[in-house]
C-alpha positions as CSV (number, residue, x, y, z in Angstrom):
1,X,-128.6,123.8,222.1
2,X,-126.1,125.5,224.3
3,X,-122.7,123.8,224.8
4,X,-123.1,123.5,228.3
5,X,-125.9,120.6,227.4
6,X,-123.1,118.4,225.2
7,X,-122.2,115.9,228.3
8,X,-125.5,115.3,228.6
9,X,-125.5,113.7,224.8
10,X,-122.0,112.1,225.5
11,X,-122.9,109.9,229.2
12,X,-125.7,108.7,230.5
13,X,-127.2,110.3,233.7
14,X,-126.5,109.2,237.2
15,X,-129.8,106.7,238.4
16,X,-131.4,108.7,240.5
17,X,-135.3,108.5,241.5
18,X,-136.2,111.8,240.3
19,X,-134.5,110.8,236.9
20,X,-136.4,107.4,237.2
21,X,-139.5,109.3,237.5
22,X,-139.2,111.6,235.0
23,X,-138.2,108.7,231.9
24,X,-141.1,106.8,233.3
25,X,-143.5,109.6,233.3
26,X,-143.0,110.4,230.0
27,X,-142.7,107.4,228.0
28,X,-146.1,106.5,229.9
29,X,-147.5,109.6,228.4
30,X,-146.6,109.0,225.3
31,X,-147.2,105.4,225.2
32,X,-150.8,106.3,225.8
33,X,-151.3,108.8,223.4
34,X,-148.6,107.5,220.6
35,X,-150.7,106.8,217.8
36,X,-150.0,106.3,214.0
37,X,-147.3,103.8,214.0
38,X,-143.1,104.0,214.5
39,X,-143.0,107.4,212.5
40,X,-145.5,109.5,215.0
41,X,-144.1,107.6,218.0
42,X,-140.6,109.1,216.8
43,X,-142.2,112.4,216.6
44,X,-143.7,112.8,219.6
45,X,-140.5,112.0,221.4
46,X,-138.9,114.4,219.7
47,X,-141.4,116.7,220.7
48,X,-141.7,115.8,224.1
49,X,-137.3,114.9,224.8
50,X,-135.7,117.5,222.1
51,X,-138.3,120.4,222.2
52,X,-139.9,120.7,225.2
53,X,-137.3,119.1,228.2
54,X,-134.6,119.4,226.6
55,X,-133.0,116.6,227.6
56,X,-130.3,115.5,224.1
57,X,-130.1,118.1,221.9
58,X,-131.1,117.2,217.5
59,X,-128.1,115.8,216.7
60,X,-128.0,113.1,219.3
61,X,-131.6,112.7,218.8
62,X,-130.7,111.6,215.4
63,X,-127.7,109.4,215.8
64,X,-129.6,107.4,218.3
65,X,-132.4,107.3,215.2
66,X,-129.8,105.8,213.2
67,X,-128.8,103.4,215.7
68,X,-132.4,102.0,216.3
69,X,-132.5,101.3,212.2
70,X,-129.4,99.7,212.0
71,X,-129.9,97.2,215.1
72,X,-133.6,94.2,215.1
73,X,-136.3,95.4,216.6
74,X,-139.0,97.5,217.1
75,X,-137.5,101.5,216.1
76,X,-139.4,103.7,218.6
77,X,-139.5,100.9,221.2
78,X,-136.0,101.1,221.0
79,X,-135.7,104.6,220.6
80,X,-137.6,105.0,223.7
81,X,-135.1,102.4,225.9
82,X,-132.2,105.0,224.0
83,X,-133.2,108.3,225.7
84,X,-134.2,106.1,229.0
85,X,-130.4,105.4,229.4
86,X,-129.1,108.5,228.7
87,X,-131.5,110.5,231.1
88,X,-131.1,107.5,233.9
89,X,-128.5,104.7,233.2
90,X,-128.9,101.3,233.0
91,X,-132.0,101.1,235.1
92,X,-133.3,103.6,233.3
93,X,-133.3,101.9,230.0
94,X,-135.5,99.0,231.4
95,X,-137.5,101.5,232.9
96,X,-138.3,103.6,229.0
97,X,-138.9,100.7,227.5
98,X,-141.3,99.0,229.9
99,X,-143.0,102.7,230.3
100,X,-143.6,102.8,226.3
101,X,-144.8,99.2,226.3
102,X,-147.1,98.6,229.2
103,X,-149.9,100.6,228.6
104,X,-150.7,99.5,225.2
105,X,-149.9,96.0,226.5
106,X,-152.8,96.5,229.0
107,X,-154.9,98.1,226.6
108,X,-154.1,95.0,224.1
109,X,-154.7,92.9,227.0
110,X,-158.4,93.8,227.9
111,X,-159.1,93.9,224.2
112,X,-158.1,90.4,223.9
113,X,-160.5,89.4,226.6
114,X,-163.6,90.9,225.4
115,X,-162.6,89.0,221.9
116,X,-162.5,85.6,223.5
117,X,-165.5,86.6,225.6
118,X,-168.0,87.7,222.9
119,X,-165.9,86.7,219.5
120,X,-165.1,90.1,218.5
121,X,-163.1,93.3,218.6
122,X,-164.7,96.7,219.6
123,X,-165.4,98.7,216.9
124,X,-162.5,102.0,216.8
125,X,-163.2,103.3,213.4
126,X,-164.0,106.6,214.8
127,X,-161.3,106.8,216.7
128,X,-158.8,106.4,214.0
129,X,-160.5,108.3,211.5
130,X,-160.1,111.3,213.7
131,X,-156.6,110.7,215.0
132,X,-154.7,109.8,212.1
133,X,-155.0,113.3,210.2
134,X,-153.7,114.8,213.4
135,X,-150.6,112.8,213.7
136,X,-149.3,113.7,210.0
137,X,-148.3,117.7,210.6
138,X,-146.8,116.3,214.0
139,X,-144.6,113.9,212.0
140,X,-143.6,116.3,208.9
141,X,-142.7,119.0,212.0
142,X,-140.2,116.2,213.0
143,X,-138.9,115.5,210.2
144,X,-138.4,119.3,208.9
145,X,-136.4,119.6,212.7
146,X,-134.2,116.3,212.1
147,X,-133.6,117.6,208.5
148,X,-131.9,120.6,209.6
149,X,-129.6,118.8,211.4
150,X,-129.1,115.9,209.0
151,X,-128.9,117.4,206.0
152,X,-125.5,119.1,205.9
153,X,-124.9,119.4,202.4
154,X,-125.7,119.0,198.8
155,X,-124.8,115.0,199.0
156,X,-126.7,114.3,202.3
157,X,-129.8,116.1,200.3
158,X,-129.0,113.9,197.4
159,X,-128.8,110.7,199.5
160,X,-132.1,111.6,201.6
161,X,-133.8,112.1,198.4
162,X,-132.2,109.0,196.8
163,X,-133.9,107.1,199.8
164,X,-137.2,108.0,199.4
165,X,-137.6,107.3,195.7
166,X,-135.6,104.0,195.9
167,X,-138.3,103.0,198.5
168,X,-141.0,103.7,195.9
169,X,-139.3,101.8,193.7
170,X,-139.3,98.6,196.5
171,X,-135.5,98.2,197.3
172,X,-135.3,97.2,200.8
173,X,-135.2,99.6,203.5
174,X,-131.7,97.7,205.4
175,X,-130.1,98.0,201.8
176,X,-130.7,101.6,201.7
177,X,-129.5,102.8,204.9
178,X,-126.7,100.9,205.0
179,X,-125.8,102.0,201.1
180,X,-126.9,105.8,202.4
181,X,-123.8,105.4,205.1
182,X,-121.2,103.6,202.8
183,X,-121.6,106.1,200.0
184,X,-121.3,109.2,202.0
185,X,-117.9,107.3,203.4
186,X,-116.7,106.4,200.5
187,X,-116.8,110.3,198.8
188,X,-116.1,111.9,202.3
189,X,-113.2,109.7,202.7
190,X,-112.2,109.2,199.0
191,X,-108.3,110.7,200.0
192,X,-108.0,108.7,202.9
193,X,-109.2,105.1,200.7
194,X,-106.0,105.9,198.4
195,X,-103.7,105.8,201.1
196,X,-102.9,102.5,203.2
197,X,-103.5,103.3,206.7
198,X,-104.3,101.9,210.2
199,X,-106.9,103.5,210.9
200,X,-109.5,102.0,213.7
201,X,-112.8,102.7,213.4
202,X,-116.3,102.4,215.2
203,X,-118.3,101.5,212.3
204,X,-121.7,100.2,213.1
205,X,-122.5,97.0,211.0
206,X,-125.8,95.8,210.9
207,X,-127.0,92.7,212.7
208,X,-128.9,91.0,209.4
209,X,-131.0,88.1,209.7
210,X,-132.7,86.2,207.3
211,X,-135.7,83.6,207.4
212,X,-137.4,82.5,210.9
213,X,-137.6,78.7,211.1
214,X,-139.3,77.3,214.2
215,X,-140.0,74.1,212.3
216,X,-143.3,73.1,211.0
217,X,-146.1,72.1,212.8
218,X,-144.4,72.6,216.3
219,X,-146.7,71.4,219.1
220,X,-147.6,74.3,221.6
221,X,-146.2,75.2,224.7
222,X,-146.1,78.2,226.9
223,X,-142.3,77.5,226.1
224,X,-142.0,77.1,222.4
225,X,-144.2,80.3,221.7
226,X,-142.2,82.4,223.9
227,X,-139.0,81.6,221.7
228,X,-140.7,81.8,218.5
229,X,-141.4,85.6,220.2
230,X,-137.6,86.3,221.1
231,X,-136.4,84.8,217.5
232,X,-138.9,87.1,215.6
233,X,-137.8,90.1,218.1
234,X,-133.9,88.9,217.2
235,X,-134.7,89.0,213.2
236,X,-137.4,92.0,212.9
237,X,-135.5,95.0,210.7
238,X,-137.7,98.0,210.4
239,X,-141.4,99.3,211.5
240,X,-143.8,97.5,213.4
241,X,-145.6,96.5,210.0
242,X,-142.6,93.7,209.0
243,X,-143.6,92.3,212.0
244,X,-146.8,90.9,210.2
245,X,-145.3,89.5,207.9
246,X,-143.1,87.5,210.3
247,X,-146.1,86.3,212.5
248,X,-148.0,85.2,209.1
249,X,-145.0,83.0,208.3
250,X,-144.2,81.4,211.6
251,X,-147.4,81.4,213.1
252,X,-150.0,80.6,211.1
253,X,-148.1,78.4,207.9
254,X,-145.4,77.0,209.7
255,X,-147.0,75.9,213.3
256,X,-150.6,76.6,212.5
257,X,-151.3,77.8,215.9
258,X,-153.5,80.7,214.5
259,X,-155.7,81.1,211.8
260,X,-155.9,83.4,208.9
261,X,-158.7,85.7,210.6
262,X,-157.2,85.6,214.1
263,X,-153.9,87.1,213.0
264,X,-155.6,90.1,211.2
265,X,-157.8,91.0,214.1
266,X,-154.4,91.1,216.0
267,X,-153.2,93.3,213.3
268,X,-156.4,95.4,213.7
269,X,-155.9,95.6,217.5
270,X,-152.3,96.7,216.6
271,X,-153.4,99.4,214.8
272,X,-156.2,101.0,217.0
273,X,-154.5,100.9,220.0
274,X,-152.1,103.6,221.2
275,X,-147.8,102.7,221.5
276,X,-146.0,99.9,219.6
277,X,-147.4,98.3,217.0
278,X,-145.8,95.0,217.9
279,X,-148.1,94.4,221.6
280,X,-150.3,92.8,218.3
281,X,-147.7,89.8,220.0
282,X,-149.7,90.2,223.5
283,X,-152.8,89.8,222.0
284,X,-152.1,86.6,220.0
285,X,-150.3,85.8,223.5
286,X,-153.9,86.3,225.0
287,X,-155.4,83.6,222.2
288,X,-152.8,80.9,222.8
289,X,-151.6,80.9,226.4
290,X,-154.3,83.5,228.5
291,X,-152.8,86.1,230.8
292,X,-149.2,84.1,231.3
293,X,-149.1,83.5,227.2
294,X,-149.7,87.5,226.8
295,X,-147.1,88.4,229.2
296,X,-144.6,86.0,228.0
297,X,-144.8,86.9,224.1
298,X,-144.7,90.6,224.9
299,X,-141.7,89.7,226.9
300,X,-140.1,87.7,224.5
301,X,-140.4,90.3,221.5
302,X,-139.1,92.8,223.1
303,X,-136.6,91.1,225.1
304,X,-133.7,91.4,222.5
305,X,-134.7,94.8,222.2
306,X,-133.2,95.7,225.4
307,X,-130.1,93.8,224.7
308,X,-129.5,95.5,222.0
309,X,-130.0,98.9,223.1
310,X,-128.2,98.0,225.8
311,X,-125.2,96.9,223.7
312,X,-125.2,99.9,220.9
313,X,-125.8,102.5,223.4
314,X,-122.8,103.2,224.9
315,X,-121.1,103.1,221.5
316,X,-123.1,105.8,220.0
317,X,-121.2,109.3,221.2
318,X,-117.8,107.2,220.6
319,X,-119.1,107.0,216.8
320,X,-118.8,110.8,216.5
321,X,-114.9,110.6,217.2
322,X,-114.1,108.7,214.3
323,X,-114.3,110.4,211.2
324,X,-115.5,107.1,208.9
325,X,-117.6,105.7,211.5
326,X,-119.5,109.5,211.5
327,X,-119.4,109.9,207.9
328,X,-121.6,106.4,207.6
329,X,-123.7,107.5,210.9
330,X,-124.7,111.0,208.7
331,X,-125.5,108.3,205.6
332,X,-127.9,106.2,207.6
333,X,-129.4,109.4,209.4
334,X,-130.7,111.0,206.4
335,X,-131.4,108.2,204.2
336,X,-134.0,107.4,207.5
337,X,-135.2,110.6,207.1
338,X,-136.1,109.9,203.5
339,X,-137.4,106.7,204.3
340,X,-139.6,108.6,207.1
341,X,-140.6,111.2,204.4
342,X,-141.4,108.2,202.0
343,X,-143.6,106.4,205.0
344,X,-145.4,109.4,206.1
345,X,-146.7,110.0,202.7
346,X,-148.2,106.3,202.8
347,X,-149.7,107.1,206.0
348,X,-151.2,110.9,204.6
349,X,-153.4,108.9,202.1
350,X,-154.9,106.7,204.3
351,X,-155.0,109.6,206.7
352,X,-157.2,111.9,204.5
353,X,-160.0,110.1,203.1
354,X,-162.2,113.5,202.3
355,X,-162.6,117.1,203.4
356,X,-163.3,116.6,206.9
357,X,-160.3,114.8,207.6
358,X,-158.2,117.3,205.3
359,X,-159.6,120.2,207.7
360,X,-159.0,118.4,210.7
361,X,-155.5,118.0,209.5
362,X,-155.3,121.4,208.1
363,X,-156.3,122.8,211.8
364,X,-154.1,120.7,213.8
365,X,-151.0,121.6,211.6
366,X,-152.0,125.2,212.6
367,X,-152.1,124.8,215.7
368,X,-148.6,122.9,216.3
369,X,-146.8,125.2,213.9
370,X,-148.7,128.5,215.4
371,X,-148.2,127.5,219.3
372,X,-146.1,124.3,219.2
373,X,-148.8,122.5,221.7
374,X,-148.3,119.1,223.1
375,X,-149.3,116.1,221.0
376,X,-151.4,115.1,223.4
377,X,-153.8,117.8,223.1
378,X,-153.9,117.1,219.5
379,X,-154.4,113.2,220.0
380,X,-157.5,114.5,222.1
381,X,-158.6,116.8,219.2
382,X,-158.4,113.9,216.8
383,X,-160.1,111.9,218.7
384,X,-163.2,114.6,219.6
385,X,-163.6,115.5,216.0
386,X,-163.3,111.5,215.3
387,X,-166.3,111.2,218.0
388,X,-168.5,114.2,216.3
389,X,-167.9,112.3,212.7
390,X,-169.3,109.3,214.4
391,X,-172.2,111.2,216.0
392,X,-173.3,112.9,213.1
């Protein structure tokens, strides 16, 4: 990336419309072809902000990574309100976020009608079965790019590496970024820890929470849902799927406003659905409150998104000045890319189920690597070769 480009990773842009227009062009794009969960979504806004505009070059690209991972939330929701400020301020940060969200919120919406309607969920199966294989040589692309950058040495290799077998072995993904950035400050910094100094650093600390507790059996209102929704969004570290885990324990055990079956079609409508994982929240939203219910616990999730993006933001290129605070930054950066590496393998063997899918993966990867198309046009090969499998 030429020099001439670094402001552009250091301050946000001035709000203009045209800037407004372009963050919210995009981020609807990609929110409507964004399948495959936090890891694609991260890749194709690479693609799209890094490769094709232009707009931060790798290495800003990946410090705002690390950021997203070391704040609550939802990663590439979050990652998407992090490139809306720095192309368009403030208003832009609302505006990426929103842009990412709304059409699988809509999407999620309608979905949650027909289920109350007729009982069900439209069948997708097709459609997943030829999108998933696509997605994987879009995400390993990604994460070859991002390595380049992050991976500055013999130690960074080690601690990437380090990340993604220690996720195998099931040590939690906060303890492993935050141990990725400690070590690499500790050996980077290993003269200046033997000498007393005064030295005032940036370093990001994690925002860790523990246990959601609404109290049990809470009676419902539009009101007491939309808080259990902005406590969860408050607590949630890591992808989209944590979020299950956090809806099972607040929602169905402790308040029993949902049963068993309801939460996993939500799930299910999580999954097949394009953008964030977490508008699962609009339609459980949908069950328990209709249109106003949807709209508040899709509000409420996100909302402390935005505050903390909003927060961390501006403190990202101020990181890079300090040499502690950048050594831990580099930590957390690769050690996500291990974790990333570690993910995309889970999602490669429920991508390729048999030869079909293998050659739909093999072409796609082709393709991209051969003439670097959009991801959308592979999203819409996916999904055609997904269509034929069903027809045939």
């Amino acid at each position: 990336m030429a020099s001439s480009e670094t402001p552009l990773a250091a301050a946000p842009r001035r709000i203009t419309r045209r800037n407004l227009t372009d963050v919210a062009a995009i981020f609807l794009k990609i929110g409507i072809t964004a399948f495959g969960g936090p890891a694609a979504h991260v890749a194709m806004m690479r693609r799209e902000i890094v490769e094709r505009r232009q707009w931060i070059d790798e290495q800003h690209f990946l410090d705002l990574l690390g950021a997203t991972n070391l704040i609550p939330g939802p990663n590439s929701t979050e990652m998407s309100m992090h490139i809306g400020f720095v192309r368009a301020g403030w208003v832009g940060l609302f505006v990426g976020g929103a842009s990412f969200i709304l059409p699988a919120m809509l999407i999620v919406l309608g979905l949650a009608w027909v289920y109350v309607e007729y009982g069900t969920t439209p069948a997708a199966e097709w459609l997943l079965y030829g999108i998933k294989p696509v997605i994987i040589p879009l995400i390993v692309q990604a994460i070859w790019g991002l390595g380049q950058k992050a991976v500055k040495g013999v130690l960074t290799a080690l601690i990437g590496g380090g990340a993604l077998l220690f996720y195998f072995a099931g040590i939690n993904f906060v303890i492993l970024l935050v141990g990725g950035g400690l070590l690499l400050v500790v050996i980077q910094n290993a003269r200046q820890l033997k000498k007393p100094t005064r030295v005032r650093t940036l370093l990001p600390v994690p925002f860790l929470g523990s246990g959601l507790a609404v109290g049990a059996g809470t009676t419902f209102s539009l009101w007491s849902m939309f808080w259990a929704f902005v406590k969860i969004g408050a607590l949630m570290y890591g992808s989209g799927y944590v979020l299950f885990a956090f809806l099972h324990a607040d929602l169905v055990e402790r308040n029993h406003w949902l049963t068993e079956q309801q939460l996993i079609d939500a799930i299910a409508i999580g999954q097949m659905t394009p953008g964030p994982l977490f508008t699962s929240a609009t339609f459980i939203g949908y069950l328990l409150g209709d249109v106003p219910g949807a709209l508040l616990a899709t509000l409420g999730l996100s909302l402390p998104a935005f505050f903390f993006v909003a927060v961390s933001n501006p403190l990202v290129p101020r990181v890079r000045h300090s040499p502690w605070a950048s050594s831990f930054l580099d930590g957390v950066n690769v050690a996500a890319l291990g974790l990333m590496a570690a993910v995309t393998w889970e999602l490669a063997r429920a991508a390729y189920l048999d030869m079909f899918t293998v050659l739909i993966g093999l072409v796609a990867a082709v393709v991209l690597f051969r003439y670097r198309i959009s991801s959308i046009w592979l999203v819409i090969f996916g999904a055609l070769m997904g269509l034929l499998s069903a027809a045939i």
